[in-house]
C-alpha positions in Angstrom: 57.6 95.1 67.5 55.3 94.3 70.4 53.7 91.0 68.5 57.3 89.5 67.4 58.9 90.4 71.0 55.9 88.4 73.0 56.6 85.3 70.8 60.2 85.7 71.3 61.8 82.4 69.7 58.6 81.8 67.9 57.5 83.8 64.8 55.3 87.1 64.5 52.2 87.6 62.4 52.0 87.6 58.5 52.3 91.6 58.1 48.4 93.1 57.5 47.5 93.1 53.7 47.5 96.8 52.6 44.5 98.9 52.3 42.5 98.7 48.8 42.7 101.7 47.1 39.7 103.6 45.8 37.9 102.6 42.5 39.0 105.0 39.9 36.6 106.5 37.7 34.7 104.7 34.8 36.9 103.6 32.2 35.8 102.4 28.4 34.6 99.2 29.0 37.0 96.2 27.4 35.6 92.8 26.4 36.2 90.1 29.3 38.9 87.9 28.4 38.0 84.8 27.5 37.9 81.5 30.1 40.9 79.9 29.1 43.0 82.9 29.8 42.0 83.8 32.7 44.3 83.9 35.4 44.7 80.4 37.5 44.6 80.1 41.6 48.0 80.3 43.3 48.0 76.4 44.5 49.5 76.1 48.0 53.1 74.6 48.4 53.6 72.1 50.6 55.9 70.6 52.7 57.5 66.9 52.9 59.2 65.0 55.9 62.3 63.4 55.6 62.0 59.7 56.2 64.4 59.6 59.1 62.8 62.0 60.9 59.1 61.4 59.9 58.1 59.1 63.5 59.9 62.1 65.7 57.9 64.7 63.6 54.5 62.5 64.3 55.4 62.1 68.2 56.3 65.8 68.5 52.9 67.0 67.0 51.4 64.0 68.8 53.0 64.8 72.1 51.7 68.9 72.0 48.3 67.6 70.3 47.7 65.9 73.8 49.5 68.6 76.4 46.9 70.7 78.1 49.5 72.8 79.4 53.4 73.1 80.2 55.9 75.5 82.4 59.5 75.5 81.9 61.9 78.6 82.5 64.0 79.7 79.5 67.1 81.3 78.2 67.2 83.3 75.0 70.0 84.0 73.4 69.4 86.6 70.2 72.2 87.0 67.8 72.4 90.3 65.9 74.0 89.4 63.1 74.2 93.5 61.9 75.8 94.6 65.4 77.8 91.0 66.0 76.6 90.8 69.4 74.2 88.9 71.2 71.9 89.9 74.4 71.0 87.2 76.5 67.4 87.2 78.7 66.1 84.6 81.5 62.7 83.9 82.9 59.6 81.2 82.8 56.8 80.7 80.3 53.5 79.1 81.1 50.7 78.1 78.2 47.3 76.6 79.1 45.1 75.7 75.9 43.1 77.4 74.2 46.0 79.8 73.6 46.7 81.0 76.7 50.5 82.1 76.8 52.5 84.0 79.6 56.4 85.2 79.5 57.8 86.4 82.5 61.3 87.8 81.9 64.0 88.0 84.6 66.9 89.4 82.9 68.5 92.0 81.9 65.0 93.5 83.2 61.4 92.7 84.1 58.6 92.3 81.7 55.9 90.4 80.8 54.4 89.4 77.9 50.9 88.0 77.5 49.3 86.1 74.9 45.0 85.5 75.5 42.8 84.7 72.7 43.4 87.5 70.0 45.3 89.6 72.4 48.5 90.5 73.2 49.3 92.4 76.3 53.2 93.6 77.4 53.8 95.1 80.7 57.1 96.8 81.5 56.7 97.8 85.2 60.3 99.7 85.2 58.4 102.4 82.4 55.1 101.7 84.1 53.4 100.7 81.2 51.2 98.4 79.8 50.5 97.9 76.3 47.3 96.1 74.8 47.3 94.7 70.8 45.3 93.0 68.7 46.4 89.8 67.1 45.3 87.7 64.6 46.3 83.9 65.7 44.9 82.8 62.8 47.7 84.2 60.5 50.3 82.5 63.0 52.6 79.9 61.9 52.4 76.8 62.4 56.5 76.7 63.9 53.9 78.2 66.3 50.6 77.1 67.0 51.8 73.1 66.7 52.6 74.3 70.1 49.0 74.9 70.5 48.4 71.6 69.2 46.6 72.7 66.1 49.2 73.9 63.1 50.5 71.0 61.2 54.6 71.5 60.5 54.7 69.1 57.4 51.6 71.7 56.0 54.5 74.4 55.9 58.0 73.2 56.1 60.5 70.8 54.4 61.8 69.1 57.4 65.1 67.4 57.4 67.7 66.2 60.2 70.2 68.2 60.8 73.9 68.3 62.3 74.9 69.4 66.0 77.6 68.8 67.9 76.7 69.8 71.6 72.6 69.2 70.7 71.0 67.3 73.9 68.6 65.2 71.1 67.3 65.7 67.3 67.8 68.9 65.9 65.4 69.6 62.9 65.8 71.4 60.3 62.4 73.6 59.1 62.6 75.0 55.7 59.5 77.4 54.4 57.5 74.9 51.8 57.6 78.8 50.3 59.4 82.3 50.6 57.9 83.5 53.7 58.8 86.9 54.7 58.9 86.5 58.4 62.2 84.1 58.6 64.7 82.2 56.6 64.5 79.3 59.1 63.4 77.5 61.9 65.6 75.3 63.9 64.5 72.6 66.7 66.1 70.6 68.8 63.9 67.9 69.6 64.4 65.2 73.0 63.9 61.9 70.9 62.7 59.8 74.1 59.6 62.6 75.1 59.4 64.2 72.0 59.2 67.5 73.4 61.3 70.4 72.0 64.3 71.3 74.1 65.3 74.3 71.7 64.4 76.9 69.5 65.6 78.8 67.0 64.6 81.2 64.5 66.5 82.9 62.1 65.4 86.3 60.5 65.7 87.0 56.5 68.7 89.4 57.9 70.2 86.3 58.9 69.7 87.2 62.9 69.3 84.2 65.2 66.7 84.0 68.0 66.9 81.1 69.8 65.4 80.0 73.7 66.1 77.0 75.1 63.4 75.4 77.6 64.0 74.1 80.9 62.9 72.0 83.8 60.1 71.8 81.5 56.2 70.3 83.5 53.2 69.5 81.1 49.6 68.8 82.5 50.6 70.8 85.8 47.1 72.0 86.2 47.9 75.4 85.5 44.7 77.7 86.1 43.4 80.8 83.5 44.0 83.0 86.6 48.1 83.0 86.3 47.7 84.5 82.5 45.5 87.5 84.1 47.8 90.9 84.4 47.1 93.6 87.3 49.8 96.4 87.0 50.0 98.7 90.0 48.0 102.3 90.4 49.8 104.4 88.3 50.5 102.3 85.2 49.7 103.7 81.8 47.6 101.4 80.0 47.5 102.0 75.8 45.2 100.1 74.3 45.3 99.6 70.7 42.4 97.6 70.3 39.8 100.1 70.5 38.3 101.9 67.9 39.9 105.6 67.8 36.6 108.2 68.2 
């Protein structure tokens, strides 16, 4: 899926709420049922820090609140639990604020993935194609768009510190506050002097593992809205699912 492949070792959206059918035909009219029966709001879980971990949860959210942007080149490592194998890609990520996201892939192949505003674009100049998709960022989670320096982990997630033997700082543990049907978990490895997030990993309700580590990792480079722009070559076939069909 285009969304889920763009944010790699992030999450994909909340899947789109299905279409409301059609109002049947009048029915014999039934008294209301009275106020005290009637059905009560779904209140909102949420989710609690450990108290070990609660000041490198603060700096981390504080630390991306305040980055304007960051580069780092990355190695993912996904882990198909199904097939018992695991493919392996390299290449560098840039984000600028507001939202502004760009994955340029390496290896096994090139591809780029694109991530401006409430679009997502994924060029694969090997097929010479170049897909266009909507996205709603405001359905994103916040394992996600703390990145962004707006979602609030402790909003979403039981957070607790978790064990690692070859981890380079904090890993964190991120359990959904609720079922959410997108993953099981969320994994971070977190450098406890900068605060910044080294790793991450998400595992999918099949028990999958996607995980990218970031390196040589530069905030507040100066990075300009131009480097997020994509030109394929003549000859590339553009679909565009965000325009209306005739």
């Amino acid at each position: 899926m285009l969304i889920k492949t763009l944010l790699v070792a992030l999450l994909s959206m909340q899947p789109a709420a299905a279409p409301q059918a059609k109002p049947a035909a009048p029915a014999e009219t039934k008294p209301a049922a009275p106020a005290a029966e009637a059905a009560k709001p779904v209140q909102a879980v949420k989710g609690s820090v450990a108290p070990e971990v609660k000041s490198l949860v603060d700096r981390m959210q504080a630390f991306y609140e305040k980055t304007n942007d960051f580069k780092a080149d990355f190695k993912q490592d996904y882990k198909y639990k199904t097939f018992r194998r695991t493919q392996t890609s390299t290449g560098t990520v840039i984000y600028k604020k507001p939202g502004l996201m760009r994955w340029e892939y390496e290896k096994p192949s090139k591809r780029t993935f694109v991530l401006a505003g409430n679009k997502a674009y994924a060029h694969d100049p090997e097929a010479q194609s170049l897909t266009v998709a909507s996205m709603d960022t405001s359905k994103l989670s916040a394992s996600v768009t703390f990145l962004f320096g707006q979602g609030k982990l402790a909003d979403e997630f039981n957070i607790k510190k978790g064990t690692c033997a070859d981890c380079k700082g904090t890993l964190l543990v991120l359990d959904p506050a609720q079922p959410d049907p997108r993953f099981r978990q969320v994994r971070l490895e977190v450098d406890t002097n900068t605060a910044q997030v080294l790793k991450s990993t998400v595992v999918d309700p099949d028990g999958s593992e996607n995980t990218i580590a970031f390196l040589n990792l530069k905030t507040n480079a100066g990075i300009q809205a131009d480097n997020f722009k994509i030109n394929p070559p003549e000859g590339t076939r553009v679909d565009d699912f965000t325009k209306q069909k005739q």
